[in-house]
VOTORNU-576752 format. One record per residue: x, z, y of N, C-alpha, C in turn; residue number from 1; residue in one letter. Coordinates in Angstrom, 2 decimals. Atoms other than C-alpha are relative to their C-alpha. Layout:
REM VOTORNU-576752
     n.X     n.Z     n.Y    ca.X    ca.Z    ca.Y     c.X     c.Z     c.Y num residuo
       X       Z       Y       X       Z       Y       X       Z       Y NUM       A
...
REM end
This chain:
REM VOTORNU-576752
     n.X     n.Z     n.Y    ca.X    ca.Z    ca.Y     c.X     c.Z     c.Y num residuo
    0.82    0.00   -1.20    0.00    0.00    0.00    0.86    0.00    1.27   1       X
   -0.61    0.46   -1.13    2.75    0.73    2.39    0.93   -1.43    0.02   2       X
   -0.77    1.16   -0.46    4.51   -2.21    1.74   -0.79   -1.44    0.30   3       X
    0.83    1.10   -0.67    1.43   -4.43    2.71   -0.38    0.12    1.46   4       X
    0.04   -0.23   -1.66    0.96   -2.64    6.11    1.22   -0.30    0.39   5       X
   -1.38    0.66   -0.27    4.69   -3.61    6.25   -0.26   -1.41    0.63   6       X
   -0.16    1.28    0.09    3.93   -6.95    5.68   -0.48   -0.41    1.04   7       X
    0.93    0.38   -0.49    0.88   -7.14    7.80    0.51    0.41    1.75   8       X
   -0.95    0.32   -1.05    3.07   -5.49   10.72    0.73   -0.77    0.67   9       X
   -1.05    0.79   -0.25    5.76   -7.71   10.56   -0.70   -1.33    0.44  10       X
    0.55    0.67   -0.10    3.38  -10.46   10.86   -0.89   -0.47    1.51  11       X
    0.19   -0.43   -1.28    1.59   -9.03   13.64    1.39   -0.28    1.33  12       X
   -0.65    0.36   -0.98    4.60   -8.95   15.52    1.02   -1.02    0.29  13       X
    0.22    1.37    0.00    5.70  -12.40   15.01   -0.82   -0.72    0.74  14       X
    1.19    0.36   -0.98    2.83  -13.55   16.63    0.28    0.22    1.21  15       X
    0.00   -0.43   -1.37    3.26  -11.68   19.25    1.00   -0.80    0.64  16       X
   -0.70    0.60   -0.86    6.64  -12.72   19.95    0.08   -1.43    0.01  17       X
    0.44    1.48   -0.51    5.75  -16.35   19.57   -0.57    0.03    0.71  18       X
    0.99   -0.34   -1.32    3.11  -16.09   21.82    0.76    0.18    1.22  19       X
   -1.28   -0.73   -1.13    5.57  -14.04   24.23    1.18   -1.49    0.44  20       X
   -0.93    0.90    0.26    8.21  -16.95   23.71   -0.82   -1.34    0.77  21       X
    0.70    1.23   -0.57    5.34  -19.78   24.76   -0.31    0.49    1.11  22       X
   -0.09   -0.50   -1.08    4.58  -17.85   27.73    1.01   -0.40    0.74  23       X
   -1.05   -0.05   -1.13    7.64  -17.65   29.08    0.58   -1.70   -0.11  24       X
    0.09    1.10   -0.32    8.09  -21.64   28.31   -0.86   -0.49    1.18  25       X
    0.69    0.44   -0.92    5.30  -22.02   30.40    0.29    0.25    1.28  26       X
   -0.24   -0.58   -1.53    6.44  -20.38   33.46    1.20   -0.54   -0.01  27       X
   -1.19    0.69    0.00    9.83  -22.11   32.62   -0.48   -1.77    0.67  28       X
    0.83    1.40   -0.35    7.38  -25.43   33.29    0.03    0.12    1.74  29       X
    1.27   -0.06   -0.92    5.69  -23.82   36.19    0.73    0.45    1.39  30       X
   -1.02   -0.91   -1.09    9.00  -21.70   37.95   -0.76    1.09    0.17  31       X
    0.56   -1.27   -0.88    7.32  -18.64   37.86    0.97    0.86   -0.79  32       X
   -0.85   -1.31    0.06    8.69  -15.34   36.53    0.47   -0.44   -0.96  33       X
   -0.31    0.66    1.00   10.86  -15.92   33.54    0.17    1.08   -0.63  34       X
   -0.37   -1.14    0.69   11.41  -13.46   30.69    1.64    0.15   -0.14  35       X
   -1.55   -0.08    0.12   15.24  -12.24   30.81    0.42   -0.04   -1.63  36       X
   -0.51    0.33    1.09   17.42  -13.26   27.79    0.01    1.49   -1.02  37       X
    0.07   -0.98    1.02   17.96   -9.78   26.46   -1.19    0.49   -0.42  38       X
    1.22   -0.72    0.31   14.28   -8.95   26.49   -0.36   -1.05   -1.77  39       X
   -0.15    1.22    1.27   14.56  -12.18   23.62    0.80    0.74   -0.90  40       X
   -0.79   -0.56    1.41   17.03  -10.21   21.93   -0.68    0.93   -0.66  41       X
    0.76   -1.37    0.22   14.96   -7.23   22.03   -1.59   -0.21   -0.93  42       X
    1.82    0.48    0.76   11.62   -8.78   20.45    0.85   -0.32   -1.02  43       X
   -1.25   -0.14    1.09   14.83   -9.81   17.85   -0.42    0.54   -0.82  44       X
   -0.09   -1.75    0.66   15.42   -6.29   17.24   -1.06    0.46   -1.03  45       X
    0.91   -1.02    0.32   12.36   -5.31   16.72   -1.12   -1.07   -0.90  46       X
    0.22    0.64    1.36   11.66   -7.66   13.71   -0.86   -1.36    0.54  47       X
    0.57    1.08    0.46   10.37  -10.61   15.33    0.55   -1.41    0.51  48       X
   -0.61    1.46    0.23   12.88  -13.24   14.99   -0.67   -1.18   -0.63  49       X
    0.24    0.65    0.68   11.16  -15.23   13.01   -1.55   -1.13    1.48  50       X
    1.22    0.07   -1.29    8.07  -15.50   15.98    1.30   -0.98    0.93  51       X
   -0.67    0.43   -0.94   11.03  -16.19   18.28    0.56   -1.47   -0.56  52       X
   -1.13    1.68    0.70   13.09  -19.19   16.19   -1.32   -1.27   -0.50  53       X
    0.30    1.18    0.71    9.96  -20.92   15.15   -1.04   -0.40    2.13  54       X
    0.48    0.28   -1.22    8.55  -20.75   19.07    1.40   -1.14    0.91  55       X
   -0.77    0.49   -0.55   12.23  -21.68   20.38    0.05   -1.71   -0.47  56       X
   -0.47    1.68    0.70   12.12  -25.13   17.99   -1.21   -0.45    0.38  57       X
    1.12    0.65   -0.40    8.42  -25.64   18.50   -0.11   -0.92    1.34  58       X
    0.41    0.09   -1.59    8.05  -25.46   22.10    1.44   -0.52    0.41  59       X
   -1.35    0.57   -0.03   12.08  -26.89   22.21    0.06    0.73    1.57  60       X
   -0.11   -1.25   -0.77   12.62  -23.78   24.36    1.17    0.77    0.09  61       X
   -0.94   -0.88    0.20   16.10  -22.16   24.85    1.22   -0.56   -0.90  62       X
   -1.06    0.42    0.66   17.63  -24.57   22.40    1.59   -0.27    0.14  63       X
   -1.70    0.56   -0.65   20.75  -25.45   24.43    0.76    1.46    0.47  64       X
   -0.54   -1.35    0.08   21.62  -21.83   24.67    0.54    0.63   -0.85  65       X
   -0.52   -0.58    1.15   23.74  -21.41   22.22    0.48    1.13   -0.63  66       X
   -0.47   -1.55    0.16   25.21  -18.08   22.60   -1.51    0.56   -0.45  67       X
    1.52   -0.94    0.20   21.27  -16.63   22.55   -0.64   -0.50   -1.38  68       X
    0.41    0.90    1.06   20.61  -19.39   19.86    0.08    0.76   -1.52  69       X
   -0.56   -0.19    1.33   23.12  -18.13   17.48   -0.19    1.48   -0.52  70       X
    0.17   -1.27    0.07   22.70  -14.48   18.16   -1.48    0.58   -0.35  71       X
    1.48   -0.21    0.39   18.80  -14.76   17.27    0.47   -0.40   -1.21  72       X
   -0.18    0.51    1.43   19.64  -16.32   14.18    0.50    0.58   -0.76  73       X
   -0.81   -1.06    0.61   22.39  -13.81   12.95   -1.30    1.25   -0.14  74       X
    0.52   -1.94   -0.49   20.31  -10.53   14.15   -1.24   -0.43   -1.27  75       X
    0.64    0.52    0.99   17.26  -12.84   12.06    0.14    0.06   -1.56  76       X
   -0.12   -0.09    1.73   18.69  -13.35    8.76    0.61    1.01   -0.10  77       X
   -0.24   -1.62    0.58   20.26   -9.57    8.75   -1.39    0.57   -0.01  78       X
    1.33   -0.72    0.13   16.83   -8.28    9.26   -0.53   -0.51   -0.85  79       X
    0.78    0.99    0.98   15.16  -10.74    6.89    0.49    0.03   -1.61  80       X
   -0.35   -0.38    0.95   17.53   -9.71    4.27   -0.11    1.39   -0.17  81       X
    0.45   -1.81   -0.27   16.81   -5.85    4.89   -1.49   -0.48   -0.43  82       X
    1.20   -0.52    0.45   13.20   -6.62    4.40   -0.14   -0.93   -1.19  83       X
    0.13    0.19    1.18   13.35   -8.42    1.42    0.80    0.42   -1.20  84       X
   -0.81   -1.28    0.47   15.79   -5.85   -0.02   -1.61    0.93   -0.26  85       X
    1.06   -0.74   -0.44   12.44   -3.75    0.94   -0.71    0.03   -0.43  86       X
    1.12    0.63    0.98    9.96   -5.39   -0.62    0.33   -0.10   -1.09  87       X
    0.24    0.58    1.67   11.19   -6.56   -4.11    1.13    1.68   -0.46  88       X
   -0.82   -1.08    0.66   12.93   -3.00   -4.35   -0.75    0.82   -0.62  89       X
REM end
């Protein structure tokens, strides 16, 4: 049981930070406020790389940023291997 509210978390906040991620494309369109790079790392952190990397390719958002690129991607597949450590343990 807890490892489906896990699931259903992690999922949740994915979303979110896609969502979050198309936002701040849009105001990247529009010049309005922009979300700062570390706040990207920080939605990361807090498990939702996956939200962030499939918003950054979608919306072709941030791609040429390679330093932020690569450092979502690392911080990504360490977390992604922690929770499937998690799950099939």
């Amino acid at each position: 049981m807890l490892k489906l509210l896990f699931c259903i978390a992690l999922l949740a906040v994915n979303i979110a930070t896609f969502i979050v991620i198309l936002i701040d494309k849009r105001a990247a369109r529009r010049g309005g406020n922009r979300l700062p790079e570390r706040i990207i790392l920080l939605l990361t952190l807090f498990l939702g790389g996956i939200g962030v990397l499939a918003a950054f390719y979608m919306a072709r958002h941030k791609t040429r940023h390679y330093v932020l690129l690569t450092m979502v991607w690392i911080i990504t597949a360490v977390e992604m291997a922690a929770v499937i450590w998690y799950l099939f343990s």
